[in-house]
C-alpha positions in Angstrom: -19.2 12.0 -2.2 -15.5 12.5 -2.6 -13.7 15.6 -4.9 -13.2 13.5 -8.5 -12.6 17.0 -11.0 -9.5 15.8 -10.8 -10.2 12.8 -13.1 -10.3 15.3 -16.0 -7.0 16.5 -15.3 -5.0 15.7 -18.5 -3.2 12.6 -16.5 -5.7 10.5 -17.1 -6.7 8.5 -20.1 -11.0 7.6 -20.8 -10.1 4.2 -19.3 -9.5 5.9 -16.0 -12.7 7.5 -16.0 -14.3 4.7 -16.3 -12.4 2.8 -13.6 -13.0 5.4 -11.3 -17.1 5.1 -12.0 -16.9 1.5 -11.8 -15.4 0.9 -8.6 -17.2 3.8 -6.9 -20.4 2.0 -8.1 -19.2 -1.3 -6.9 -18.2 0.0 -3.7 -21.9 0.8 -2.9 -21.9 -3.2 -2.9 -19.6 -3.4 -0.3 -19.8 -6.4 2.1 -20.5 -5.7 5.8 -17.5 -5.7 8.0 -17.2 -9.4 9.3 -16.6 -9.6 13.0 -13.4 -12.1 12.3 -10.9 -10.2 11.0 -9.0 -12.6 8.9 -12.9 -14.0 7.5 -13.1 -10.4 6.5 -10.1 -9.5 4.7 -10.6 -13.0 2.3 -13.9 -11.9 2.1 -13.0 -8.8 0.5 -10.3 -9.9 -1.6 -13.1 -12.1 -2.9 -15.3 -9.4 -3.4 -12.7 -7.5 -4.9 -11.6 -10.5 -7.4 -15.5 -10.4 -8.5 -15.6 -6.8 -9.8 -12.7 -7.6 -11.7 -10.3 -5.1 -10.2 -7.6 -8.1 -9.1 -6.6 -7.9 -12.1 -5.3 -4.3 -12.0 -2.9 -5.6 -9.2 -0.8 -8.0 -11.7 1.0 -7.8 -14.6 -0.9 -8.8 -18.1 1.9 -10.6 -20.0 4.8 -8.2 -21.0 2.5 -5.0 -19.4 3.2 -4.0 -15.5 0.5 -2.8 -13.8 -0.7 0.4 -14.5 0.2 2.7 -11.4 -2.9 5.3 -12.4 -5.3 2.9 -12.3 -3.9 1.3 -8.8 -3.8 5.0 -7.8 -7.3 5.6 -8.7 -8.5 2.3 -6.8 -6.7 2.8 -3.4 -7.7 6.2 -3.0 -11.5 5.0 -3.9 -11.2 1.9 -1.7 -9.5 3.6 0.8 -12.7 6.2 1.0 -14.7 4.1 1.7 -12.6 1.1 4.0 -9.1 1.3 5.1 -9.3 -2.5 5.2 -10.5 -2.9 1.6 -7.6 -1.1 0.3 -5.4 -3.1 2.5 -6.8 -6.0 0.8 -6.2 -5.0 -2.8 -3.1 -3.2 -1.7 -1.8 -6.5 -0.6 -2.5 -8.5 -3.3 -0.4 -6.2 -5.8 2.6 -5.8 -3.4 2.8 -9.6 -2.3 2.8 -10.3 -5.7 4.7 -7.3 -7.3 8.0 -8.5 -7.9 6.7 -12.3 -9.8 4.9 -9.1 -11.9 8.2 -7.2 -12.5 10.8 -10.6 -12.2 8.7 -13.7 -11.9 9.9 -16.6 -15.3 7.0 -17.3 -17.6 6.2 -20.3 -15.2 6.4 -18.4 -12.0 3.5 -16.1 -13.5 1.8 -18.4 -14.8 1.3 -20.3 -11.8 0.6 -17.1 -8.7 -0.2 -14.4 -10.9 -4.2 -15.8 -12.0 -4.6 -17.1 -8.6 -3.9 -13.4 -7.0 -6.1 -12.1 -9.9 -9.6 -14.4 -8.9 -8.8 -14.0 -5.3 -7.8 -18.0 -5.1 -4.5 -17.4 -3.3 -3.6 -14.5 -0.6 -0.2 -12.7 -1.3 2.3 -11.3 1.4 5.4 -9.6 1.1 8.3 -10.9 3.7 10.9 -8.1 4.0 10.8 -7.0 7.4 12.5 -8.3 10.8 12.7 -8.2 14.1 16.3 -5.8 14.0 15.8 -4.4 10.3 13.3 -2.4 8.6 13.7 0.4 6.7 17.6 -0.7 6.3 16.4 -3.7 4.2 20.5 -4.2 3.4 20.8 -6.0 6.7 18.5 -8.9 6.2 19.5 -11.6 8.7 17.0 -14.3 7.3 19.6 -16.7 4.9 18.9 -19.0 1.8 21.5 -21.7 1.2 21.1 -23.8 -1.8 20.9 -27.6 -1.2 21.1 -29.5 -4.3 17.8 -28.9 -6.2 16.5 -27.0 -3.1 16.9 -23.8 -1.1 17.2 -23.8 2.7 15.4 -20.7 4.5 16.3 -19.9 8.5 15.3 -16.8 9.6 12.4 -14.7 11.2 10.1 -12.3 9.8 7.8 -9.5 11.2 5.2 -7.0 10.8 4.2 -9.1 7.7 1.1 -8.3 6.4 -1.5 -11.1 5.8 0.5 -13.0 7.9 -1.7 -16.0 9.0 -3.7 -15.8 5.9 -1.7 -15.6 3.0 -1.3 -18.8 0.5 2.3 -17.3 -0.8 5.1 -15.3 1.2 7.5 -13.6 -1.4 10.4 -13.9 1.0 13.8 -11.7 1.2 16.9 -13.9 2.1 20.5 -13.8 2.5 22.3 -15.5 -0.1 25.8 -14.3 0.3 26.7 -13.6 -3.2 28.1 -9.9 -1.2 27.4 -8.3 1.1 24.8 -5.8 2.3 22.4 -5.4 -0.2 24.1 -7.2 -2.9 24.2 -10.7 -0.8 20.0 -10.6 -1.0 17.5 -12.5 -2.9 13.9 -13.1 -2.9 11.9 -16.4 -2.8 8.2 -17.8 -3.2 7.3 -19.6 -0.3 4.1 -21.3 0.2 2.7 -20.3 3.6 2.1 -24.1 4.5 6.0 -24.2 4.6 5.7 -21.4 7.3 5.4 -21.1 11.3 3.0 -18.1 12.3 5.1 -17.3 15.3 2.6 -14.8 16.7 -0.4 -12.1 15.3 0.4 -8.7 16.1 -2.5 -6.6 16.7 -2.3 -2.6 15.4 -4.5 0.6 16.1 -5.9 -0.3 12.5 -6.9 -3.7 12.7 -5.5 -6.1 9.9 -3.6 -9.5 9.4 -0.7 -9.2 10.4 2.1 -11.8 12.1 5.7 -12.4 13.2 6.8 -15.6 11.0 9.4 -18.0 11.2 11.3 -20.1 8.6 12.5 -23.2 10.5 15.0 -25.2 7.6 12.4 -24.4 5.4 12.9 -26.1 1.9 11.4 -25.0 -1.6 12.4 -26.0 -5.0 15.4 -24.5 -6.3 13.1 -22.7 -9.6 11.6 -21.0 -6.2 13.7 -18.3 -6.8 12.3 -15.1 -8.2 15.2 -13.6 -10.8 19.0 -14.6 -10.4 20.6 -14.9 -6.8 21.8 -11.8 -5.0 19.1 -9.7 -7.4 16.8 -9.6 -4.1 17.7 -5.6 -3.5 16.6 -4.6 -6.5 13.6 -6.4 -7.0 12.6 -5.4 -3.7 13.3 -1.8 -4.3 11.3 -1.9 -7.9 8.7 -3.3 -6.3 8.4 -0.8 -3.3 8.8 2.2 -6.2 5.9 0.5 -8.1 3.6 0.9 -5.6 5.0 3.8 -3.2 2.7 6.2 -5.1 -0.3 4.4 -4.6 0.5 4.3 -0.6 0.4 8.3 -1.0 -3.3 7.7 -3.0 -4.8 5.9 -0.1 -3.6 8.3 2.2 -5.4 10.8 -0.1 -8.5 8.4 0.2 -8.7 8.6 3.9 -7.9 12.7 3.8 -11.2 13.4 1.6 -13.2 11.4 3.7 -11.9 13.8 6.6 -12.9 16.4 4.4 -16.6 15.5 3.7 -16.6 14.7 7.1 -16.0 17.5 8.3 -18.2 19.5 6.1 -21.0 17.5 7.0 -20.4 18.3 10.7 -19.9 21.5 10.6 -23.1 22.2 8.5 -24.8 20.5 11.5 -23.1 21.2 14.4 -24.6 24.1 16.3 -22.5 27.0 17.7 -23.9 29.9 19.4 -26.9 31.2 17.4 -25.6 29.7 13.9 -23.3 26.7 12.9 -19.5 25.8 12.9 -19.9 26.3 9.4 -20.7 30.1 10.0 -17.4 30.3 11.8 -14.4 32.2 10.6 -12.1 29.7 12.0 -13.7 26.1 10.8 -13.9 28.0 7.2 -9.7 28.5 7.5 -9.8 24.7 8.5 -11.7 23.4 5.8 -10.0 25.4 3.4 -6.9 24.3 4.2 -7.9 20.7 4.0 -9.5 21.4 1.2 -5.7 22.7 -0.2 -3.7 19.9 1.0 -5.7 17.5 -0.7 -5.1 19.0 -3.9 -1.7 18.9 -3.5 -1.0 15.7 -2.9 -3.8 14.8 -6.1 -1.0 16.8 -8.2 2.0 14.9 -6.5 0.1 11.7 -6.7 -0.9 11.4 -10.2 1.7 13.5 -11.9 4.3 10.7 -10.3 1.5 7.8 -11.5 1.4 9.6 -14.7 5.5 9.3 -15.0 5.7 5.6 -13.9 3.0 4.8 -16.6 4.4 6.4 -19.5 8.2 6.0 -18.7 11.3 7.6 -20.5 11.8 9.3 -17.1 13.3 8.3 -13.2 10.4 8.9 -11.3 11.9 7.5 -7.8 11.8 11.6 -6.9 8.1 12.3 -7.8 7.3 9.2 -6.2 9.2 9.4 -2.4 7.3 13.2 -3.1 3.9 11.7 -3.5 3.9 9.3 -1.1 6.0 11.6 1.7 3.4 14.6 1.0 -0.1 12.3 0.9 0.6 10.6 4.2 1.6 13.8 6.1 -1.0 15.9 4.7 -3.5 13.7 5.0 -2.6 13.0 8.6 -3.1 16.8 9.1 -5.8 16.9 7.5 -7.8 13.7 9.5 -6.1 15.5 12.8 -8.0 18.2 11.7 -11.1 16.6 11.2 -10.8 15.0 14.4 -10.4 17.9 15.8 -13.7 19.8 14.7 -15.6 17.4 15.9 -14.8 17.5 19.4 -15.5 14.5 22.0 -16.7 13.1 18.9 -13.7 13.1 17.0 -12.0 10.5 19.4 -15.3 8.4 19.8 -15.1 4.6 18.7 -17.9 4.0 15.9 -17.4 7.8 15.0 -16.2 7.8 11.1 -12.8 10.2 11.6 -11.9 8.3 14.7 -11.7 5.9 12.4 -9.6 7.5 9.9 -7.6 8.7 12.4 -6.1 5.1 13.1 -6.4 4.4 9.6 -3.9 6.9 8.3 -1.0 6.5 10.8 1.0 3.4 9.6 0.9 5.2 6.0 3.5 7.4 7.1 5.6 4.0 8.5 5.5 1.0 5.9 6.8 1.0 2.3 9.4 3.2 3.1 9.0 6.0 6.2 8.7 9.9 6.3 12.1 10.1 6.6 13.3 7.6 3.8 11.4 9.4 1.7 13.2 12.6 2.8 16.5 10.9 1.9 15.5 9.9 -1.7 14.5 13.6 -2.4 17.3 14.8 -1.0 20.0 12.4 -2.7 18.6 12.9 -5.9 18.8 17.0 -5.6 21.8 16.4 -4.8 23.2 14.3 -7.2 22.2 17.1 -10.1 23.5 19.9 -8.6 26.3 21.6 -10.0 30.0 20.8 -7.9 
């Protein structure tokens, strides 16, 4: 069972608490790993959708999500399956910016269908020659009468191939760089899956392409050439939770680890009895707390507002991922032969945790936004 004192830290509200018992019980319920991959992602979006805890993924009316709660889920979900918390991960991301931007109508329509698992969401930023410098979008919108015109390519999309909705990033010209952008619903019948790409974690994920494709011109999500910025409020929103599953996979590690070495023999005693696995575990054991603190004290901002929280939130997501690397490499490491042994648990984990420190912004993006902000308050 993982660490969960910190639920009493005063970041948390009694709904948390609850949350947190809820989904660990339900969790218990999980459905066996499918042997199709794309059957078993819906699956779990489905099983997901019956707890109830969709829901946490969209906005309720005026409300946006609440990042503590989505926080509290990935890290549980993450635990216990890398690909459950991509499915609920997914689901609040491809929707996120109809949350934040989406008209009245817009939510109306996607938003209860995300929520009871009846439609599959993906988020359509990246491509082929541009990916963490979203400015340089190549993918273009041109209005047509009472239509939009998409051309372009996309890749590394995740769900791709079994999403109902792509929210789409296109160039619209109203400037250039990142002020030319904006972003679109597309419906993924509308869309060519050019090729799956397969990945040391296994999970949907495709290389699309948008051949004339035309959507209504009320497709549009916000006002043209908005696309940056609803891409980047969207990314912000759910940055910190990337940094919670990251924490998710680094406590497994952890009780992993301790479970071995209680085990494990060495010499006349255990690696538990050595001085060397106790510095190890300790220092796991320290990492992991940190990036709790990072994590929730930057949830904890988002939710309650009044402040910028892009800092505390390229900090929670840039420590989480590293640390918990460290801390699975660690794991790996204690156990030996085992440690890089398919079916073995932190073998697992080890392929679980890498892309964490890639998508929604890399290690060194976030290094950037930390930086740029220090910056921008120090004295001349």
């Amino acid at each position: 069972m993982a660490d969960r004192t910190f639920l009493s830290w005063p970041f948390f509200e009694p709904r948390h608490r609850e949350l947190a018992d809820a989904l660990q019980n339900w969790c218990a319920e999980m459905p066996a790993e499918a042997a199709d991959l794309d059957e078993g992602c819906r699956s779990l979006v489905e099983w997901l959708a019956r707890g109830g805890f969709l829901k946490l993924c969209v906005a309720d009316g005026e409300r946006r999500p609440d990042v503590r709660s989505l926080a509290i889920a990935r890290e549980t979900l993450a635990y216990h399956s890398g690909l459950a918390d991509f499915a609920f991960a997914m689901q609040g991301l491809g929707s996120g910016a109809i949350s934040l931007f989406g008209t009245i109508e817009q939510k109306r329509e996607w938003l209860p269908k995300v929520a009871s698992g009846r439609a599959v969401a993906a988020f359509a930023m990246t491509e082929p020659t541009c990916g963490s410098d979203a400015a340089n979008i190549a993918t273009s919108a041109l209005r047509d009468g009472n239509e939009w015109v998409l051309v372009g390519e996309k890749t590394y999309i995740s769900n791709g191939g079994i999403a109902d909705f792509y929210v789409t990033f296109a160039r619209t010209g109203e400037g250039e760089g990142s002020r030319g952008l904006s972003a679109f619903i597309v419906p993924a019948e509308a869309v060519q899956v050019a090729e799956r790409i397969d990945v040391i974690a296994p999970h949907p994920l495709a290389r699309l392409t948008y051949d004339n494709v035309r959507i209504p011109a009320d497709a549009i999500i916000g006002e043209p050439g908005e696309g940056f910025r609803i891409s980047m409020e969207t990314l912000n929103l759910f940055r910190v939770t990337v940094g919670a599953a990251g924490l998710g996979f680094a406590r497994r590690a952890l009780d992993e680890a301790l479970g071995w070495a209680k085990v494990r023999r060495l010499g006349s005693g255990t690696l538990a009895d050595n001085a060397v696995t106790q510095a190890k575990l300790a220092d796991m054991a320290m990492l992991n707390d940190a990036s709790a603190l990072l994590i929730y004290r930057a949830a904890w901002q988002q939710d309650v507002g009044g402040t910028d929280n892009r800092r505390a939130a390229a900090m929670a997501k840039l420590h989480a991922t590293e640390a918990g690397s460290q801390v699975v490499d660690m794991a790996v490491q204690m156990h030996g032969g085992a440690g890089v042994t398919r079916g073995v648990k932190v073998e697992e984990l080890y392929r679980d945790i890498r892309a964490l420190r890639i998508y929604e912004g890399a290690s060194e993006v976030q290094r950037q936004i930390i930086a740029r902000d220090l910056l921008k308050e120090a004295l001349p």
